[in-house]
N, C-alpha and C positions, 0 to 999 in steps of 0.2 A: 607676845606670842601671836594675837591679832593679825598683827604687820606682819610679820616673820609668814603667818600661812598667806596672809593676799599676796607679799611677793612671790610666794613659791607655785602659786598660783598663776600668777602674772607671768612667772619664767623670767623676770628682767627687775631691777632692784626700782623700786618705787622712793624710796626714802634716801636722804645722807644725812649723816650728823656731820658737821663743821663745828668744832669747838663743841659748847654744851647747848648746842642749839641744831633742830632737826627742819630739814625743807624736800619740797617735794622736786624729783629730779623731772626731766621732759616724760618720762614715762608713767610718773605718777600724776602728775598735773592734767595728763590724756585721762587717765585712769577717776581722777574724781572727777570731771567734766560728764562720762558714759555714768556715775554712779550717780551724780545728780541729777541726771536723766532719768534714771532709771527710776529713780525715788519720786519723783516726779507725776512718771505715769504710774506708779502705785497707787499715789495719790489721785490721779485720775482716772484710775480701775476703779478704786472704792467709793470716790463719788458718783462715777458710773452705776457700781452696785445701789448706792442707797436711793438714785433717783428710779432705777429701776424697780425695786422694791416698793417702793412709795407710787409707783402706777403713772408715773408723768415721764417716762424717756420711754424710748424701745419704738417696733416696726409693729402698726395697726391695719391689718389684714382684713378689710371690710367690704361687705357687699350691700347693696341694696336695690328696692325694684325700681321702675324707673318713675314710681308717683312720688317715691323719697326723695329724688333727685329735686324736687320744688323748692324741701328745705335743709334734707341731710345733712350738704356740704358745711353751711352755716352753725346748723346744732354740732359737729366735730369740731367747726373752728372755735366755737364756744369751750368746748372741752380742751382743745391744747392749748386756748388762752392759760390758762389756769398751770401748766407747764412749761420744758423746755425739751428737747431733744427729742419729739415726736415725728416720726415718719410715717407719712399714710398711704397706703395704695386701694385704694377705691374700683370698684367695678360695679357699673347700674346693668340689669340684665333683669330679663325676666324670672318668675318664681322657679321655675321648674329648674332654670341652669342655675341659678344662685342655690339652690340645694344641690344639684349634680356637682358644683365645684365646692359646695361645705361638706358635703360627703367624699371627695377627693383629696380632703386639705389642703387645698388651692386660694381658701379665704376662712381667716378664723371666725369671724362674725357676716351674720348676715341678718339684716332686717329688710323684712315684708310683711304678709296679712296674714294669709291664712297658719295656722300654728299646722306643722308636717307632725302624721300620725307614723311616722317609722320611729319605732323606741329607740333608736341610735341616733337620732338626734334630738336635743331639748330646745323649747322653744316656749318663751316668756313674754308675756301680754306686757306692754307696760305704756302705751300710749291710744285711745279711742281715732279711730279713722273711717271719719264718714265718708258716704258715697249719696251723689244727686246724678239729677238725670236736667241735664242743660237742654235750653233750647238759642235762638237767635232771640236779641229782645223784643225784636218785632213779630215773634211768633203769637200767635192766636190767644193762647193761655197761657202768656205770660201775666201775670199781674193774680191769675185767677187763685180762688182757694180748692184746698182737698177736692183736685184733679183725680178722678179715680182713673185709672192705669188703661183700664181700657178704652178710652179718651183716645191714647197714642198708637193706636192699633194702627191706624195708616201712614203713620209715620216710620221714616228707613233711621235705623238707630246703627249707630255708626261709631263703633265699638274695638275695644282691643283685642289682639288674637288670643286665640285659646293656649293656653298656659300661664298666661297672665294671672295675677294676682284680680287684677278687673273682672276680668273676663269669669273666673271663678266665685268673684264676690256678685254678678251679676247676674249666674246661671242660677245659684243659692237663692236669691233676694225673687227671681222672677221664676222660679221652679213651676214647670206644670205650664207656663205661660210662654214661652219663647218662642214658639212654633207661629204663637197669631202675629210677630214681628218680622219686618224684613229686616238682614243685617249687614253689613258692609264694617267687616275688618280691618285694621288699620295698625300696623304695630308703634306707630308715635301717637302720643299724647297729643304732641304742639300740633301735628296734621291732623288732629281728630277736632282740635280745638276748632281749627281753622276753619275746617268742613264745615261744620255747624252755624259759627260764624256766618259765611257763604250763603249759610241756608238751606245745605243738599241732606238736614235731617239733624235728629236730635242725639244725645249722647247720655249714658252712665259713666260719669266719671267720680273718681276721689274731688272729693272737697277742698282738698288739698293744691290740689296742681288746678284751680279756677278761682282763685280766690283775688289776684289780679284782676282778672279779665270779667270777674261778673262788679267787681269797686268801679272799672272802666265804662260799663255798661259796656260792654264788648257781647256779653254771655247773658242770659237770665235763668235761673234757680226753678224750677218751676215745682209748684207745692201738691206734691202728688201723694196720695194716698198712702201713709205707711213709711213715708219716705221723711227724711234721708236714711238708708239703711247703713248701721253703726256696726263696723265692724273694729278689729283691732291690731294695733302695730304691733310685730311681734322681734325680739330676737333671738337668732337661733344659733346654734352651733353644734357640735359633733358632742355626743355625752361621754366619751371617750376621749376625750380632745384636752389636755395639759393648757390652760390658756396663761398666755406670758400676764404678768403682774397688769402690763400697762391697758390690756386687752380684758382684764378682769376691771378695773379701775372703769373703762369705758360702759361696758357693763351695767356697771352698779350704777352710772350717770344714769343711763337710759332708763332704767328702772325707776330711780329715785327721783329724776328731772324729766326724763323724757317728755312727757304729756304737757308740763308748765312752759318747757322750754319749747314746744311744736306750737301751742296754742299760740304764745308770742309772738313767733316768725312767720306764721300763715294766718292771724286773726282767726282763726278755725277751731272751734272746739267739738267738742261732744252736742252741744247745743249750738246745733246746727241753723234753727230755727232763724237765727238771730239773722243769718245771712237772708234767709228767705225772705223776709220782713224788710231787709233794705235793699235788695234786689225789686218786693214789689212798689217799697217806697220810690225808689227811683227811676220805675217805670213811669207810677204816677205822676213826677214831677217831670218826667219828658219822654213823652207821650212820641211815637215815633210815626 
């Protein structure tokens, strides 16, 4: 009865019997080639499904600010080591547009600092990110201890634009105080870096994105009053927002690894201090 409806199906006879013995004609022979196929990618739907499921396949919608860009990329590649069939689209942007475009659903994730107080979107602490205020190593007070702040009162601090994740963990940290600085804006890191370097003034940056360049003796840490101010990596996304498996999965990384897996890739932790200490060890040992 089987046969009987796929040929009727078919429109054209699939089968012959010859004697007591049944073979497939040219049209049946086509006919199981397309059904082996077919059966095929079933088979390849449902392994689709369960890798999907399981949080390792699917498209990773991610944003971050651009002090994550130091070690982001590395901590994702970390995570789709551990899978297959992972596709990432990445955008570094400042705080403010990385919330304009996770409130637009233009990116399901986005990790920066400050946690956004609009109830529509949720936003989870899960790694510490410090902030220092660099100078050249040949600066004055480099090497020195508990620098109190107004020390740098004549100094031009040369700093990220306003909207910035920086820039916002900087206004916070030096409240009440901004006004006795002169300030020169700059929306890249690596030129803010440079600057200072140069010697055309000092800098509040992440801990993060100097962590090369004060190992180099390039930068020096300078141990200022109160400082380094701790702030935290956060990730955020729409609380409304249906997140795919593999987008959940990432998630729960950042949460559960984040913090061990950043400290790893930038030698940077919460205890900050530690850089400071060999930032002034190594002045001492080459003296400029």
């Amino acid at each position: 009865m089987q046969i009987k409806q796929l040929e009727g199906h078919a429109g054209v006879p699939l089968f012959e019997q010859l004697g007591k013995k049944i073979f497939l004609t040219s049209a049946g022979r086509e006919m199981l080639r397309h059904s082996r196929a077919i059966i095929d990618q079933f088979r390849e739907a449902e392994d689709a499904m369960a890798r999907l499921k399981g949080g390792y396949a699917g498209v990773l919608n991610l944003g971050v600010i651009s002090a994550g860009s130091y070690f982001f990329p590395r901590l994702v590649a970390e995570f789709t080591r551990r899978g297959s069939g992972i596709q990432l689209n990445l955008a570094v942007q400042n705080r403010d547009e990385l919330l304009r475009q996770v409130s637009e659903n233009q990116i399901d994730l986005a990790v920066m600092v400050r946690a956004s107080r609009d109830a529509a979107i949720v936003s989870e602490p899960f790694a510490p990110h410090p902030f220092v205020i660099v100078a050249p190593p040949d600066h004055p007070l480099a090497g020195e201890q508990q620098i109190p702040l107004a020390a740098l009162a004549a100094e031009c601090f040369i700093v990220r634009e306003r909207g910035s994740d920086t820039w916002n963990a900087m206004t916070e940290a030096l409240a009440g105080r901004l006004e006795h600085f002169r300030m020169m804006e700059i929306k890249s890191t690596e030129t803010i870096k440079q600057a200072v370097i140069a010697g055309m003034g000092v800098s509040f940056l992440s801990a993060h994105t100097i962590s090369l360049e004060v190992q180099a003796g390039m930068l020096a840490v300078l141990d200022v009053v109160d400082f380094p101010v701790i702030r935290n990596w956060s990730v955020v996304h729409r609380a409304d927002k249906q997140l795919e498996p593999v987008t959940v999965a990432f998630k729960h990384f950042l949460l559960v690894e984040g913090a061990l897996q950043i400290e790893q890739l930038t030698h940077v932790g919460s205890g900050t201090e530690a850089m400071l200490h060999e930032a002034a060890d190594f002045l001492s040992l080459h003296p400029m």
